[in-house]
N, C-alpha and C positions, 0 to 999 in steps of 0.2 A: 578790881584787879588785885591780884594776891602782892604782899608786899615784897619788898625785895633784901637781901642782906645788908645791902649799904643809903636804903632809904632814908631823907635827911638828913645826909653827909655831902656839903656842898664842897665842891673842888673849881678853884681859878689854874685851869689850863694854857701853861703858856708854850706849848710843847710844838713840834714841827718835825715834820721828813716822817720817823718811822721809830725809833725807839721809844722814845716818848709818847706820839700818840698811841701807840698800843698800850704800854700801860696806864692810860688815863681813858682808853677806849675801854678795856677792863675794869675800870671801880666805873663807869659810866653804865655798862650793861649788865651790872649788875646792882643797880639801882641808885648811884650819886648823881645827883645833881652836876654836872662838866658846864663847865662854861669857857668853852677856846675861844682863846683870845688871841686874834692876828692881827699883821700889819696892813694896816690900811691899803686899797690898792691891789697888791698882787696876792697876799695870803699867807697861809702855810703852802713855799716850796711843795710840799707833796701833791698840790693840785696840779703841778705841773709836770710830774710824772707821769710818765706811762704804764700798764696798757690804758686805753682811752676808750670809753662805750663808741663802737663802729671806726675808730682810729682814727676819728674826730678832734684834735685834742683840743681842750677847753675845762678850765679849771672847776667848773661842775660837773663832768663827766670823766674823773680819774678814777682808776677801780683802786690804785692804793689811798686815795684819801675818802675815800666812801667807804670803804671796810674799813680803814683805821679809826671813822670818826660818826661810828652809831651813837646815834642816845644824847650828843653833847648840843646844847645849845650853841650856838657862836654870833660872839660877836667883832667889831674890828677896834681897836685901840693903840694908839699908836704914844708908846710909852716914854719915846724920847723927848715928849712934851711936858711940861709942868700942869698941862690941865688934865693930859693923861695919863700922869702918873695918879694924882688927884684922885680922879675916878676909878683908876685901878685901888686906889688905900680905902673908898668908900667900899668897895665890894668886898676888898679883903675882913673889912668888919661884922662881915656874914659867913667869910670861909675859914675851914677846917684844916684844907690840906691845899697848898701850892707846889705845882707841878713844873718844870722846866728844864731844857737841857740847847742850852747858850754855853757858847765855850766860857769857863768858870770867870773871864773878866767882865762877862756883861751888866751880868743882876749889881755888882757894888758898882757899877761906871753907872746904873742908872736910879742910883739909890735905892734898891728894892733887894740889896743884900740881908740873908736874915737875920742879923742884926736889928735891920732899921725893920723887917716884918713883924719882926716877934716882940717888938715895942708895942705894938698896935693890937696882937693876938698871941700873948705870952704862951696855948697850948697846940699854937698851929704848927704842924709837921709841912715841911717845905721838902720837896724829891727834888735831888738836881741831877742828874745826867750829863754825863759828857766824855769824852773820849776816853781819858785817863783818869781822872777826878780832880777834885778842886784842890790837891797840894799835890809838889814832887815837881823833877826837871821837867816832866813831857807837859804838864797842864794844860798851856796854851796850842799845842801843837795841832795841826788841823790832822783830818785821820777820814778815811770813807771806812764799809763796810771789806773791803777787802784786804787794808792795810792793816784794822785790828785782828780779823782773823789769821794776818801773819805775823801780828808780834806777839798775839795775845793765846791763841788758840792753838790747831795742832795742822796748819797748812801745810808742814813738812812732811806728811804724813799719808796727805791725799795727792791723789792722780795717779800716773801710771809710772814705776821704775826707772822706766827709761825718757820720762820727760822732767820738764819743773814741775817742781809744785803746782798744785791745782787750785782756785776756792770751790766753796760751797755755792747753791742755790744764792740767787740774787737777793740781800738783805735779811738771810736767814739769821744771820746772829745780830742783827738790830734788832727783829723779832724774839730772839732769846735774852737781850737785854731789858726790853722792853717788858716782858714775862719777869724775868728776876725784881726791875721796878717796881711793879704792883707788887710784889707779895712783899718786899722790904716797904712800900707804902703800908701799904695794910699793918706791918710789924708795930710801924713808927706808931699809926695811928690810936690801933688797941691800948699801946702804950701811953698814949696822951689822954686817953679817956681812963682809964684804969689807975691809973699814975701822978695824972697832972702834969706832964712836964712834956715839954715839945722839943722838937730837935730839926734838925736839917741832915738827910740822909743822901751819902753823900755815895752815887754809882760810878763805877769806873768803868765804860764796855769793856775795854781790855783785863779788868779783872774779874768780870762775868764770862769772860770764855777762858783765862788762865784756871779758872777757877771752876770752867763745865765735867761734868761727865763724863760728855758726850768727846771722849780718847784724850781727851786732856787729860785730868786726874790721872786716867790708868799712864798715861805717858810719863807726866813727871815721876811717879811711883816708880815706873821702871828705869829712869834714870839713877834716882836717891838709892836704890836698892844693886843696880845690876851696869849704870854710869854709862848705859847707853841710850845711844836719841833713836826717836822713832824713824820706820823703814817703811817706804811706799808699797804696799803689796797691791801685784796684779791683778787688774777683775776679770782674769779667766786664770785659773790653777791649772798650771802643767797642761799634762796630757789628759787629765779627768772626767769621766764622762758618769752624766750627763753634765753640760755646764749650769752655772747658774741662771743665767737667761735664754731663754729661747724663743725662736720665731714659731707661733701656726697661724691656723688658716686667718686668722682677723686682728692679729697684732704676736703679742709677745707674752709669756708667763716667764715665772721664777720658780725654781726647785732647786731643793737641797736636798740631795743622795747620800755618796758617800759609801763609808762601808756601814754604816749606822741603820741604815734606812735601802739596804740593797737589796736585801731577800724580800721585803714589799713590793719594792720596786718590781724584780724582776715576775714575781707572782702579781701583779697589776698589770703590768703591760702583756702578760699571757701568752706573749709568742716566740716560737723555736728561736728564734736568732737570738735573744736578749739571751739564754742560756749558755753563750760562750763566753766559756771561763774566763778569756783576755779579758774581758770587757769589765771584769770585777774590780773594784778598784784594790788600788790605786793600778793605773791604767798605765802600762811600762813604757808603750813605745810607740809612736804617731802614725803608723801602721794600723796597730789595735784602735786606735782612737776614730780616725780615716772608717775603718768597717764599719765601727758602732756609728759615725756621722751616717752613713749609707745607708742605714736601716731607719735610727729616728729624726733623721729632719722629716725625710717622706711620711715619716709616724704623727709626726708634730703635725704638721702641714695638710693633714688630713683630718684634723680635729680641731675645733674653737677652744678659744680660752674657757667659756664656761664646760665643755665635756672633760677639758683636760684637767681643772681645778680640781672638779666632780671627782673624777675618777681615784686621783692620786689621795685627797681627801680622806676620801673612805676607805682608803688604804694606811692613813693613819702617816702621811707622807705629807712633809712640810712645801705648801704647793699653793702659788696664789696667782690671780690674773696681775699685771703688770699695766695699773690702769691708767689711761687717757684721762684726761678734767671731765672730758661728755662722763667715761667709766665710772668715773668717781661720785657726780652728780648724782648718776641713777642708780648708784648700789644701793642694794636690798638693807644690808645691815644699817648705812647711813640713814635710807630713807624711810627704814622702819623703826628709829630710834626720834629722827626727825630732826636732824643736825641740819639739813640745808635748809632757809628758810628766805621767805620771798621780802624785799622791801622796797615801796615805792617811795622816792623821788621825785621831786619837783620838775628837776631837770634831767637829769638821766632817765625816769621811768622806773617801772619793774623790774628789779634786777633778784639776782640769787646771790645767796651769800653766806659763806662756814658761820655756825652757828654756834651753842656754847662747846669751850674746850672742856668743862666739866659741870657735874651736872649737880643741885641745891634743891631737891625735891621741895624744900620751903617756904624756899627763900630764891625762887631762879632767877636768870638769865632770862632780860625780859628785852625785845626792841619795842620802844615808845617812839622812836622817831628815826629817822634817816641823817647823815650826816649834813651839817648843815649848810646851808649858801652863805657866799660870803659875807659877813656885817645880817646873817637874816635876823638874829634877836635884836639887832641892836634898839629898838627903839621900847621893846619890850623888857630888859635887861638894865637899860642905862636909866628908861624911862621909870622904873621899880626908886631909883635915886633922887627923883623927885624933877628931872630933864623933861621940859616940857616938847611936843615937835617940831616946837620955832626954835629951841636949843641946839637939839639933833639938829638942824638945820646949819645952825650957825658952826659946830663941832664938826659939821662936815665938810664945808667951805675952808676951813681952817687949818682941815688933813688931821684931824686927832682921831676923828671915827672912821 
């Protein structure tokens, strides 16, 4: 097996839900060592979310804890105990990097603030995550995925004019948080190895989306420069034709015209009606708009998404099918680059699942194993500490494993 970038970098995972273990699912498939560690009993919460393999639902069969949690060993340890804690400072004497995101009073309530860590591993980098970060009024404050993208990001910004605010995709900026942690992991780490000196890095979700690209920056910019806040725009423009989305014969595509991309257009679609002038943008009056519907829905509706893509394409016309999860599975470019990839489970089976977001001709993105069952290393893991399985035995009577 070709080796990996972050091979023999071991990481204690103490991470749950969805920001966290993404980025700890990230330095894990790409070659560390993860070893998640959960509560006894129920687990990482994310086993308990949905969607669920057949709608089943059963904390081995969660599709967001099975894709967040490739590649990691797991075990169960239940920290609020003095012999679990114990056994967590025995493993911390092998690791590199500790991963967690507890609201900031947890880790010092259970002595494993990094203080008491880095007594034990003076170059270990500890990631904490948490809603706001570990100082400031909000600290403690409980927060989901939809409350920080309204305080933190640019919720004022999205949906439609004339309603409230809208959010984003379900969990999308825990996934962006998540993403921001590994590569501020990764920062800490280089640093500790290069340096000598370890740190605790300290994430704020709400300061990874005040802090995004993705119309935040450009937002605040336009406030500091021009003192005004952002404005929801319409996802249909006027009276504009063509729109941005559209229906044919077996779903939906998107195109962008305009006056940029007209004379393609109208030389693409090749027939006498597209040649009235109303119809040129910008499109003045709902009338003109009304004709040109009369002409290309029946135009759309008469062609698939792959002739219509084709067509506009090669026209040199910004034009894409508008795909379904089946669409996505089986596109050509995905499938011939080789991004989806198959992974058997214990319990769930064969499943499919997004594969590297970037690619380490090297050093890759490797699955070695499927997300793990709950407590399944334990005896292999704990047992490495010298726990015989009459131990295990008694650690589990006990509620510690």
């Amino acid at each position: 097996m070709v080796s990996q970038a972050l091979e023999g970098v071991r990481v204690l995972d103490l991470t749950r839900h969805v920001a966290g273990p993404m980025c700890t699912k990230l330095l894990a498939d790409y070659g560390a060592d993860v070893i998640k560690i959960e509560r006894p009993g129920r687990g990482d919460p994310a086993r308990w979310i949905g969607p669920f393999l057949h709608d089943l639902p059963h904390p081995e069969r969660s599709g967001l804890f099975l894709h967040l949690n490739t590649n990691k060993r797991g075990i169960t340890l239940n920290l609020k105990t003095e012999t679990g804690r114990a056994i967590f400072f025995r493993l911390l004497a092998t690791a590199d990097i500790v991963v967690e995101n507890f609201h900031p009073r947890v880790m010092p309530s259970l002595g494993l603030d990094y203080a008491a860590l880095s007594a034990v591993r003076p170059n270990l980098v500890m990631t904490s995550i948490s809603n706001f970060g570990q100082t400031g009024p909000y600290r403690d404050w409980s927060a989901s995925d939809l409350i920080l993208y309204a305080m933190g990001h640019e919720m004022w910004g999205t949906g439609q004019p004339d309603a409230e605010p809208a959010g984003m995709a379900n969990k999308l900026n825990l996934h962006m948080a998540g993403l921001m942690a590994y590569m501020a992991t990764l920062g800490a780490f280089f640093g500790a190895q290069f340096q000598g000196v370890g740190q605790q890095v300290d994430v704020s979700i709400m300061e990874v989306l005040a802090s995004s690209i993705d119309r935040r920056a450009p937002s605040l910019l336009a406030y500091q420069y021009c003192g005004e806040r952002a404005v929801r725009i319409p996802s249909v423009h006027g009276v504009d034709a063509p729109p941005f989305v559209n229906y044919c014969a077996d779903g939906f595509f998107e195109i962008t015209v305009g006056i940029n991309w007209w004379a393609e257009f109208v030389s693409a679609i090749g027939e006498d009606w597209i040649r009235d002038p109303e119809f040129k943008p910008p499109v003045r009056t709902v009338q003109a708009r009304e004709r040109f519907d009369s002409h290309w829905i029946p135009w759309c509706m008469a062609r698939t998404k792959k002739e219509i893509v084709s067509l506009f394409q090669k026209a040199g016309i910004p034009c894409a099918p508008l795909n379904t999860t089946e669409d996505l599975v089986n596109d050509p470019q995905l499938t011939e680059r080789g991004f989806f990839i198959d992974i058997d489970h214990p319990m769930a089976g064969r499943l499919t699942y997004p594969g590297a977001p970037f690619r380490l001709p090297a050093s890759p993105f490797q699955i070695r194993r499927p997300a793990p069952m709950l407590g399944q290393h334990n005896s292999e893991i704990i047992g490495e500490l010298g726990y015989s399985a009459g131990d295990l035995e008694v650690l589990s009577a006990a509620g510690v494993i």
